[in-house]
C-alpha positions as CSV (number, residue, x, y, z in Angstrom):
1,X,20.5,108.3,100.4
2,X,22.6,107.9,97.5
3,X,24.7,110.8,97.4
4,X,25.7,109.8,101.0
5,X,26.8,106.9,99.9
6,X,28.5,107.8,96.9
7,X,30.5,110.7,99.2
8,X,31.4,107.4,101.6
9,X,32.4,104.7,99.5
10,X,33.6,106.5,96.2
11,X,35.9,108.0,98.1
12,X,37.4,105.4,99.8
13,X,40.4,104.3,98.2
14,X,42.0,101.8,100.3
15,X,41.8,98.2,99.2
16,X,40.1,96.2,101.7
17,X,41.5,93.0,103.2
18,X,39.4,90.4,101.1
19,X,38.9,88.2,104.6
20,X,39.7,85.6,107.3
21,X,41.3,83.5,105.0
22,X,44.6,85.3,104.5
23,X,45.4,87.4,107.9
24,X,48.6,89.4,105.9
25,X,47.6,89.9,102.4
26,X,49.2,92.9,101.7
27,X,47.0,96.3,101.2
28,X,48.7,97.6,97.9
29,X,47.0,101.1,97.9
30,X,46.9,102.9,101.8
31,X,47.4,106.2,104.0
32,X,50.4,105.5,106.2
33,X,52.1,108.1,109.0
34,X,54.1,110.2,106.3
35,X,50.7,110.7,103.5
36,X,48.1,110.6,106.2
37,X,45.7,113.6,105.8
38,X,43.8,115.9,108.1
39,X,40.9,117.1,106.8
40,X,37.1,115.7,107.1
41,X,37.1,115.0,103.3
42,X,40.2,112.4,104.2
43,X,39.0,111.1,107.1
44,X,35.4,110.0,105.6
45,X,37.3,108.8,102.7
46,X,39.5,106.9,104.8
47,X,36.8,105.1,106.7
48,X,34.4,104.9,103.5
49,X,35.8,101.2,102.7
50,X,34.2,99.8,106.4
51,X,30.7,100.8,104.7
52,X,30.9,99.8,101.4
53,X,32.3,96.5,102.5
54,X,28.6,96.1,104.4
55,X,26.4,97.2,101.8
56,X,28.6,94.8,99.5
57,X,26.9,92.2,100.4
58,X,24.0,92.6,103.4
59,X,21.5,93.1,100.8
60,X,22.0,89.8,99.3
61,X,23.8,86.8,100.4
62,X,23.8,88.0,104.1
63,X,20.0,88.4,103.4
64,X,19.9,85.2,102.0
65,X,21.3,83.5,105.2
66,X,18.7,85.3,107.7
67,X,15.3,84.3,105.2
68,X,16.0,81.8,103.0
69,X,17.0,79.6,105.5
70,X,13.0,80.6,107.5
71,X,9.3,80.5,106.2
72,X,9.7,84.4,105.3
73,X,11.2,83.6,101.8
74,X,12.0,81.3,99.7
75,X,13.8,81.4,96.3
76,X,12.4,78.2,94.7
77,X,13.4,76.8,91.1
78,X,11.6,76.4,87.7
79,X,11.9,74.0,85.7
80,X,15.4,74.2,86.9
81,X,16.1,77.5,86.4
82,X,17.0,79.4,89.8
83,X,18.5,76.3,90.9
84,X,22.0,77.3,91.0
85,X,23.7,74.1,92.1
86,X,21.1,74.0,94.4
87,X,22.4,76.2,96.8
88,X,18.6,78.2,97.6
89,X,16.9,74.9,98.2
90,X,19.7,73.7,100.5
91,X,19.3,77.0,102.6
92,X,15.7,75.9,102.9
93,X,15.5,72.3,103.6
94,X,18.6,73.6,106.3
95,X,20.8,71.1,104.4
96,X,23.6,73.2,103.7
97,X,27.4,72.1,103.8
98,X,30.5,74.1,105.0
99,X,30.7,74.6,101.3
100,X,28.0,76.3,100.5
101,X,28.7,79.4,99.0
102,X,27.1,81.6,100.3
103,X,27.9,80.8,104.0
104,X,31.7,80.9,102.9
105,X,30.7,84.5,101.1
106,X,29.3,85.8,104.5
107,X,32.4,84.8,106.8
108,X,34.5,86.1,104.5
109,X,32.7,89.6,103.8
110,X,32.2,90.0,107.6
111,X,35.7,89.4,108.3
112,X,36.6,91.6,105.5
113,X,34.7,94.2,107.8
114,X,36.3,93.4,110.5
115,X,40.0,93.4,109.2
116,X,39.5,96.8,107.4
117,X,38.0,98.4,110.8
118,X,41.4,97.2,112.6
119,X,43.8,98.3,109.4
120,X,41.7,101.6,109.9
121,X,42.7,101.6,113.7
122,X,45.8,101.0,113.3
123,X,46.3,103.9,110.4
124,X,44.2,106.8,112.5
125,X,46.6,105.6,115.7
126,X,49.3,106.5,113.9
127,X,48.0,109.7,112.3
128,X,49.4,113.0,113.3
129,X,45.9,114.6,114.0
130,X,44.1,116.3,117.0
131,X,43.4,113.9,119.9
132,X,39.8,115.1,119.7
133,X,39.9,114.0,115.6
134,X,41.0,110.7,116.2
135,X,39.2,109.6,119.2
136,X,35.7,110.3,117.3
137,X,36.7,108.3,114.2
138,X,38.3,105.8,116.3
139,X,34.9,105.3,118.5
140,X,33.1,105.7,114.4
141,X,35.2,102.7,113.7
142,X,35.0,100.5,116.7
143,X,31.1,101.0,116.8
144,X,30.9,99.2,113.0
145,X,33.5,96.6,113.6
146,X,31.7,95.8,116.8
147,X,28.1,95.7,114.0
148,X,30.3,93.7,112.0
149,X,31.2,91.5,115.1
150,X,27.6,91.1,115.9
151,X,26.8,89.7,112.5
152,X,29.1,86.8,112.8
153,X,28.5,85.7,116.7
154,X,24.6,85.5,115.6
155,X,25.0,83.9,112.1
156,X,28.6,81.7,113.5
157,X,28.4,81.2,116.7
158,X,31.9,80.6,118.2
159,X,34.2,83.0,116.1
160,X,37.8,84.2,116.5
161,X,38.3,88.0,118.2
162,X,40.7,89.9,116.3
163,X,41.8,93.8,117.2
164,X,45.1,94.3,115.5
165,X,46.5,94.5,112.0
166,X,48.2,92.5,110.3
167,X,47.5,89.6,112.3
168,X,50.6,87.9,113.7
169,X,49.6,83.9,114.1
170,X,46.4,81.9,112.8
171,X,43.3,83.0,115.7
172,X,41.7,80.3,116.8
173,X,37.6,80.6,118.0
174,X,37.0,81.7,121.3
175,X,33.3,80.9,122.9
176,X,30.1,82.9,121.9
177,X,29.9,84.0,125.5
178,X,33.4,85.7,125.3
179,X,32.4,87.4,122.0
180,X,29.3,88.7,123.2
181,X,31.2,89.9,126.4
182,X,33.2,91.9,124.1
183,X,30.9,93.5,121.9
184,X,28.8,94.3,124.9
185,X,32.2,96.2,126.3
186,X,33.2,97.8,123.1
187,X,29.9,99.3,122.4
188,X,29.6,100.3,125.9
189,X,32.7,102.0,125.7
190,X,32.0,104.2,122.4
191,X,28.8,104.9,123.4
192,X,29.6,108.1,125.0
193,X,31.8,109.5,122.3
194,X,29.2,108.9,119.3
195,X,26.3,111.5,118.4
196,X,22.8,111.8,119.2
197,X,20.2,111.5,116.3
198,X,19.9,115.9,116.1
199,X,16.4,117.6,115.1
200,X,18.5,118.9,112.2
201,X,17.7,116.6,108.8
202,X,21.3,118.8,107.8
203,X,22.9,116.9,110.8
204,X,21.3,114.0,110.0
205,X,22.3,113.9,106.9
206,X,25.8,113.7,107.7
207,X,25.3,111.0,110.3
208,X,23.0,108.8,108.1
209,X,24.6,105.1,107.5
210,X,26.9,105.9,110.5
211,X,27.4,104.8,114.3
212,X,25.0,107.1,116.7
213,X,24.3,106.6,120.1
214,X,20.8,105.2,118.5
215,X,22.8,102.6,116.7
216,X,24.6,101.3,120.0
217,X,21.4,101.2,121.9
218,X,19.3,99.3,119.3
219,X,22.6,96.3,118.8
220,X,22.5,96.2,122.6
221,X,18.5,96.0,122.6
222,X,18.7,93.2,120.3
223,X,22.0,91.5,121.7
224,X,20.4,91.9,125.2
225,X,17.1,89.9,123.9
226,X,18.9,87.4,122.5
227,X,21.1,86.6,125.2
228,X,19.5,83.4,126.5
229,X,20.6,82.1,123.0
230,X,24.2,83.8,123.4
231,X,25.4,83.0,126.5
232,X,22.3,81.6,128.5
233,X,21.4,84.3,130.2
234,X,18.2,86.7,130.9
235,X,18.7,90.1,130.2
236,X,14.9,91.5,129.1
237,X,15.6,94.2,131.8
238,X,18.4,95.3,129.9
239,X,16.3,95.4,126.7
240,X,13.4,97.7,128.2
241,X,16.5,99.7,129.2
242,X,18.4,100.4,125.9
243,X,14.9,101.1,124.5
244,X,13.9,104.2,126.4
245,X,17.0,105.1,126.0
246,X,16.2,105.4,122.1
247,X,13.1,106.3,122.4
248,X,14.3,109.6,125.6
249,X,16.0,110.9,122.1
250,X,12.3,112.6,120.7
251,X,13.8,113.2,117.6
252,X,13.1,108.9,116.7
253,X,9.7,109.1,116.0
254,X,7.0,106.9,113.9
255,X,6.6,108.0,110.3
256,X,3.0,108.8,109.7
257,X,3.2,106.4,106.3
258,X,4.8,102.6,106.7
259,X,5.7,103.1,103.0
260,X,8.0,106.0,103.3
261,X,10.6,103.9,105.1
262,X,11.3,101.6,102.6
263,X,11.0,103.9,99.1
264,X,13.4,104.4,96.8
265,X,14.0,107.9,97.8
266,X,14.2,107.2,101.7
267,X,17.1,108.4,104.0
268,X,17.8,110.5,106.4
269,X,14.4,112.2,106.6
270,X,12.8,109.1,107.9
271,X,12.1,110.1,111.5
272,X,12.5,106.2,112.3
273,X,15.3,105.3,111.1
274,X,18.0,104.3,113.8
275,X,20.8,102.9,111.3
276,X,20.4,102.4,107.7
277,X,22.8,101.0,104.8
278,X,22.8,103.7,101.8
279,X,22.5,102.0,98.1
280,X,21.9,103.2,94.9
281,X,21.4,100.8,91.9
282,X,25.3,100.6,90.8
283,X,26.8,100.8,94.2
284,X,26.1,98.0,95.0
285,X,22.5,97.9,94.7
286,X,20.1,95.4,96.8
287,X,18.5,92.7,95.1
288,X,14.7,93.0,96.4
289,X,13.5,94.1,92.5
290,X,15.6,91.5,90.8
291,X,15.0,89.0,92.4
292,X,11.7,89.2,94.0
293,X,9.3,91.0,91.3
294,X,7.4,89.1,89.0
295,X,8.5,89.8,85.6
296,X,5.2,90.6,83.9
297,X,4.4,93.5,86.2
298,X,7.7,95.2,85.2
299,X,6.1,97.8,82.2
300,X,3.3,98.3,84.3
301,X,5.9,100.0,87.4
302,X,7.2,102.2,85.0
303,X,10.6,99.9,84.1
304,X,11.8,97.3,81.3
305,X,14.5,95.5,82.4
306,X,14.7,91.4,82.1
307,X,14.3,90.1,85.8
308,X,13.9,87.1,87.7
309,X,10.8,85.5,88.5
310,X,12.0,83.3,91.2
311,X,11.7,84.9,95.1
312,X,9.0,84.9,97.1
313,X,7.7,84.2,100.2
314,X,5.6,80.9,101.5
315,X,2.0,80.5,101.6
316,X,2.4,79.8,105.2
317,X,4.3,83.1,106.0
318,X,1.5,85.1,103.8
319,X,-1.1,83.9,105.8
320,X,-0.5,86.3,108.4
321,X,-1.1,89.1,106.7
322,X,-5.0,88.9,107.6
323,X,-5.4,91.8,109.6
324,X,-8.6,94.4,108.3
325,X,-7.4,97.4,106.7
326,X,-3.4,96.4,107.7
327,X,-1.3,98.6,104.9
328,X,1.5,96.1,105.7
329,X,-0.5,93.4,103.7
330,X,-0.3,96.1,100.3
331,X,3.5,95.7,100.7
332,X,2.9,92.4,98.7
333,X,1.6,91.0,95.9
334,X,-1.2,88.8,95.5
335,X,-4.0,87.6,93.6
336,X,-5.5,89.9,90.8
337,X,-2.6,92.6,90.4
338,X,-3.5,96.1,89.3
339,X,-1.5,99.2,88.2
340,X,0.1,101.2,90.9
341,X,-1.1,104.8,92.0
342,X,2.7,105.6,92.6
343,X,1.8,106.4,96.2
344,X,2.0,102.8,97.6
345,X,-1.2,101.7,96.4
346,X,-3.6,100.6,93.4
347,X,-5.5,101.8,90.7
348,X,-8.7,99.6,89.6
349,X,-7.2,99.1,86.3
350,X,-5.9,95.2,85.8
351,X,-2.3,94.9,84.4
352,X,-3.1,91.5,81.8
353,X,-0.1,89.1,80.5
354,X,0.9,90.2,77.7
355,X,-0.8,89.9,74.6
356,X,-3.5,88.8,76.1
357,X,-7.0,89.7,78.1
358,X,-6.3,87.9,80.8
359,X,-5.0,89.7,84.2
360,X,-2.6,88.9,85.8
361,X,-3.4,86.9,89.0
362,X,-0.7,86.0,91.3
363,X,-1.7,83.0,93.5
364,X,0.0,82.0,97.1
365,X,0.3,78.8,96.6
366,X,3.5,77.0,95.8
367,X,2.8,73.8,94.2
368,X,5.8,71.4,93.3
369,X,6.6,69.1,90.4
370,X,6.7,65.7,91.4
371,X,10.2,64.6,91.6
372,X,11.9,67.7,91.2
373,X,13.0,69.0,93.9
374,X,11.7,72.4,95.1
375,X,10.5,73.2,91.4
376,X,7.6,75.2,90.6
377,X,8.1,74.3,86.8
378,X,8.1,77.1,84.3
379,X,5.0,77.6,82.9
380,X,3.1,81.1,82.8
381,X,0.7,79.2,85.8
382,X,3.9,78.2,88.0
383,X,5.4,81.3,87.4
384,X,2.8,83.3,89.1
385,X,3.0,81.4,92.0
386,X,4.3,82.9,94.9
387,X,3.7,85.9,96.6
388,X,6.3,88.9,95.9
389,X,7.1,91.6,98.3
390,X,7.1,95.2,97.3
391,X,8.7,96.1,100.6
392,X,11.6,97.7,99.2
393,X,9.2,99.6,96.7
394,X,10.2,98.8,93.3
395,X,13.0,101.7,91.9
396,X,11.7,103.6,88.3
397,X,15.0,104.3,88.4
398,X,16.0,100.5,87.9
399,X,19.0,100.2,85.3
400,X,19.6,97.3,82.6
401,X,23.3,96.8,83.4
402,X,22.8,96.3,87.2
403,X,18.8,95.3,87.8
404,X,19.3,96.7,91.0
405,X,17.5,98.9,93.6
406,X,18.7,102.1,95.3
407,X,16.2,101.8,98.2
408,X,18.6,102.4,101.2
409,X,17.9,99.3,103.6
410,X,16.7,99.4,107.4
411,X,19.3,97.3,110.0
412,X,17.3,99.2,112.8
413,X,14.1,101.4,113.4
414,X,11.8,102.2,116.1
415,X,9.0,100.1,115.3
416,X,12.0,97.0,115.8
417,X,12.6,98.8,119.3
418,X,9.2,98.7,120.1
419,X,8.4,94.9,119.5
420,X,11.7,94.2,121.2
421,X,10.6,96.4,124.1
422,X,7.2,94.5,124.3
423,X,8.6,91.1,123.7
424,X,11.1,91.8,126.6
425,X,8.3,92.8,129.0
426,X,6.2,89.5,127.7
427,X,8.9,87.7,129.1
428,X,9.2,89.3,132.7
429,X,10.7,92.4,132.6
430,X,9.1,95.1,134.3
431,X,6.9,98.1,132.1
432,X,7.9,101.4,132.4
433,X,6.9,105.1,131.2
434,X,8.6,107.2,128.8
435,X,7.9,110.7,128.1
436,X,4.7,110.2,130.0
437,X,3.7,106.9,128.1
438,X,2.8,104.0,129.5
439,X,5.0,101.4,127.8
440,X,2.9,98.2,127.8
441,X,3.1,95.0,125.0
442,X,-0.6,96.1,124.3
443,X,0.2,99.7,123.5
444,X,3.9,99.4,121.7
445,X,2.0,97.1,119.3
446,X,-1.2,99.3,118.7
447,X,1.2,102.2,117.7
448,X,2.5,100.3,115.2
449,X,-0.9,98.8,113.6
450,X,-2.4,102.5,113.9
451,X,-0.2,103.5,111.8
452,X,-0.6,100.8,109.7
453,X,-4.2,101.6,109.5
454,X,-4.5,97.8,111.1
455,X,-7.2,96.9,113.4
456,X,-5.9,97.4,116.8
457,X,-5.4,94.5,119.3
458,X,-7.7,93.7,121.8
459,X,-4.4,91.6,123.6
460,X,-1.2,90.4,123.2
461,X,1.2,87.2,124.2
462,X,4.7,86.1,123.1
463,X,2.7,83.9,120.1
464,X,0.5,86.8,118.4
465,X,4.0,89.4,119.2
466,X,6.2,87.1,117.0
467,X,3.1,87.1,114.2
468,X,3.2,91.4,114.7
469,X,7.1,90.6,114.4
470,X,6.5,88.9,111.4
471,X,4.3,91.6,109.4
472,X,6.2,94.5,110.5
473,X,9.3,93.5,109.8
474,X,9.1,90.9,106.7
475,X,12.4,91.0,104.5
476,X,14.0,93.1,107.0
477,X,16.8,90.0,108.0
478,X,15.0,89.0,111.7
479,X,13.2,86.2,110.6
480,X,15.8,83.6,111.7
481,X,17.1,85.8,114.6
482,X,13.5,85.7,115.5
483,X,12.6,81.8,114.9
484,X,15.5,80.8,116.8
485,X,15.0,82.9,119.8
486,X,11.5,81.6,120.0
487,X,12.7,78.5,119.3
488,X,11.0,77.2,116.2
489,X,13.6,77.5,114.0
490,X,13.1,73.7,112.9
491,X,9.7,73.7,112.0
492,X,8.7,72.4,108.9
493,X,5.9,73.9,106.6
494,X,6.0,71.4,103.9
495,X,4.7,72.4,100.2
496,X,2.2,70.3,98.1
497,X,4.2,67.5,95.9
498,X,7.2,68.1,98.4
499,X,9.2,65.1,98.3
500,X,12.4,66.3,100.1
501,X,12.4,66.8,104.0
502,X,13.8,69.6,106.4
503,X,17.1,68.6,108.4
504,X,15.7,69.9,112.1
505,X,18.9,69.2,114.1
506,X,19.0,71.8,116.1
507,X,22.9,72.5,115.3
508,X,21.7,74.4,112.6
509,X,20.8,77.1,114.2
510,X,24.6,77.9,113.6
511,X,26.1,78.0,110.2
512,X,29.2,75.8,109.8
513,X,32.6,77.7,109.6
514,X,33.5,77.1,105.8
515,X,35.5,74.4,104.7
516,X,38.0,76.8,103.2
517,X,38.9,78.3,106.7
518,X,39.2,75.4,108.1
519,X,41.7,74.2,106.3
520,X,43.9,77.3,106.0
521,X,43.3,78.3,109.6
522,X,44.4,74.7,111.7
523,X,43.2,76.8,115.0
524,X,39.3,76.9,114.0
525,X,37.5,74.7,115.6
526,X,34.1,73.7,113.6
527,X,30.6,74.0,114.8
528,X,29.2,71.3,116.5
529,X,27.2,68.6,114.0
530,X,29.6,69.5,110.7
């Protein structure tokens, strides 16, 4: 919803702390006790800087950390173009450094979030405003830092907890248990003081991209789920639990069309959508059409701008789309490609290359040039290999100066509740019924593949749910959440001609704390095997 956003983050004019690295740089532009305004206007400018730190950079290099590093996608050179230093090919061999770029981007951005959230804290403390005012902003703002929080303990592992600002001494890491501990207790805390999704879209509107009671029951689902990788224990009761406690709320509901979620125009109307980041195609944008289209096809969905040809997902990811009539499989492309009907599907008229008679025909198989390492080469045959995702449906609205979509993008929905919910119960907790539905792994999944259109399923296990996990939620930033939880994380899918082999020490299922930290911050501690 870009107008959300734009209200949000235009608005926001207080400079953001750029990260961990530098605990007191000082904030040259902010609201203190004697300028401190009262009105809503102020107060969703003042907090606009926590959101469009997030959508910064989730849409890309945090993205880049949760796939690129799994089977879902892959970002593969040719003829060395794409390489970049190598820094895509490192994230899928699982070869990276605490160096690489993009790791140091993400600890930096997320404690960016996190330091802004406690400025803000600090700021609306000191603010001469209603009690009433300040404790919902305050609960607004603990709810995101405790998202941002989340973030790092999954992608980091053993991070430092930090609630005040400016930060007095150096933090030092404290144990994934502890930080898990306190997210659980912070969220648990808001959770009373946050809104309810409303059965007014006007409502809606105004809560759209923010904390809800939805929100803190979905990060608790998934937290919940996960906690045998956390902090060793089994909480799959606790994840059947925060899911009917979304779904009670009738106003979460499927959307009749899988499409809808993920168009350029979604928002606030989507009837699944639990939390959502807001973009539009200059602030920031997401990356799914620049990067992950195939350049050819670009005239023939409406737009003509120069984009990449480089990401795409693996043949053996693909191969799960193979489900009769499944309108998940349309969301990529494949083999002979067609002009789109604008409505999510195809016309029977070929798109060719151009100036030619030949149509275009995508293949799924990534084939590599001997000794060059994950290169496709660059040849109009290598570069149609790979299968793209449409997901994110491609914007019309696509600019040249920013080749960037404005397709707002899904953290959590329903149809994520519902394969947690079933994946939960898979693995011992105990079914129950919610607003007079019987909430089996069976029937969770065959709501989603009815309205898929898919073929239902006659059963289901913990194998076949992470495959439904897989085409429901492709590109959505589970995958390696997902892989490690199951944990196959370090299995290899090797391509033809591949001459380089996966590192499958299972310390990677943390990324390192980067190199730059480490040696401004003498307190962190590293991940183990860096």
């Amino acid at each position: 919803m870009k107008k959300i956003y734009s209200l949000l983050a235009g608005c926001a004019v207080i400079a953001a702390v750029s990260s961990c690295t530098k605990l007191d740089v000082p904030v040259e532009s902010q609201y203190v006790k004697s300028n401190f305004p009262s009105t809503t206007a102020d107060y969703n400018a003042l907090t606009g800087t926590m959101y469009s730190n997030l959508s910064s950079n989730f849409a890309v290099n945090y993205w880049r950390l949760q796939e690129l590093s799994t089977d879902e996608a892959i970002l593969p050179a040719r003829d060395g173009n794409f390489d970049d230093g190598g820094q895509y090919r490192q994230l899928h061999y699982h070869t990276w450094t605490a160096d690489h770029p993009t790791v140091t981007a993400i600890w930096q951005w997320g404690f960016s979030g996190i330091n802004t959230c406690n400025r803000l804290l600090t700021v609306i403390d000191a603010a001469n405003s209603p009690a009433s005012v300040k404790t919902a902003y305050t609960a607004e703002i603990k709810a995101m830092r405790a998202l941002y929080y989340y973030f790092m303990m999954d992608t980091y592992g053993n991070v430092p907890i930090i609630t005040s600002f400016p930060v007095a001494n150096p933090p030092a890491n404290q144990p994934r248990a502890k930080v898990f501990d306190f997210i659980e207790s912070e969220l648990k805390a808001v959770l009373p003081l946050l809104p309810a999704k409303s059965n007014s879209l006007a409502t809606n509107t105004m809560q759209y991209g923010r904390p809800t009671k939805g929100m803190v029951f979905a990060l608790l689902a998934k937290m919940y789920l996960n906690a045998p990788v956390y902090n060793g224990t089994n909480r799959n009761q606790d994840v059947v639990t925060m899911a009917d406690s979304v779904q009670r709320n009738t106003n979460y509901s499927l959307d009749a069309r899988f499409r809808d979620i993920f168009l350029p125009n979604n928002g606030p109307q989507i009837n699944e959508t639990i939390f959502a980041i807001p973009y539009d195609q200059q602030i920031p944008g997401n990356q799914f059409t620049r990067f992950g289209f195939f350049f050819y096809l670009a005239q023939a969905y409406g737009f003509n701008v120069n984009l990449s040809i480089a990401m795409s997902t693996t043949p053996e990811f693909y191969n799960r789309f193979n489900i009769p009539n499944d309108f998940r499989t349309k969301t990529w492309l494949a083999g002979p490609q067609y002009y789109p009907d604008g409505n999510g599907g195809f016309t029977s008229q070929p798109v060719y290359y151009p100036n030619t008679t030949t149509q275009i025909n995508i293949n799924p198989v990534l084939t590599l040039v001997p000794g060059k390492p994950m290169d496709l080469g660059n040849t109009i045959a290598s570069q149609s290999e790979g299968v793209r995702s449409i997901k994110y449906y491609p914007d019309p609205q696509i600019i040249q100066s920013t080749r960037l979509n404005g397709n707002d993008v899904p953290v959590f929905r329903l149809g994520d509740v519902y394969l947690m919910k079933a994946e939960a119960i898979l693995r011992g907790a105990t079914p129950t019924v919610i607003n007079g539905d019987a909430q089996t792994p069976l029937t969770l999944v065959n709501k989603l593949r009815a309205r898929a259109g898919a073929q239902t399923a006659q059963s289901i296990d913990l194998n076949s749910l992470l495959d439904e996990r897989a085409r429901e939620l492709s590109w959505e930033a589970w995958r390696r959440n997902d892989l490690i939880r199951y944990g196959i994380f370090e299995k290899e899918y090797p391509l033809p001609n591949d001459n380089l082999k996966m590192n499958t020490d299972p310390t990677r299922r943390l990324y390192p704390i980067p190199s730059t930290e480490l040696k401004t911050n003498p307190n962190l501690v590293q991940n183990q095997g860096y």
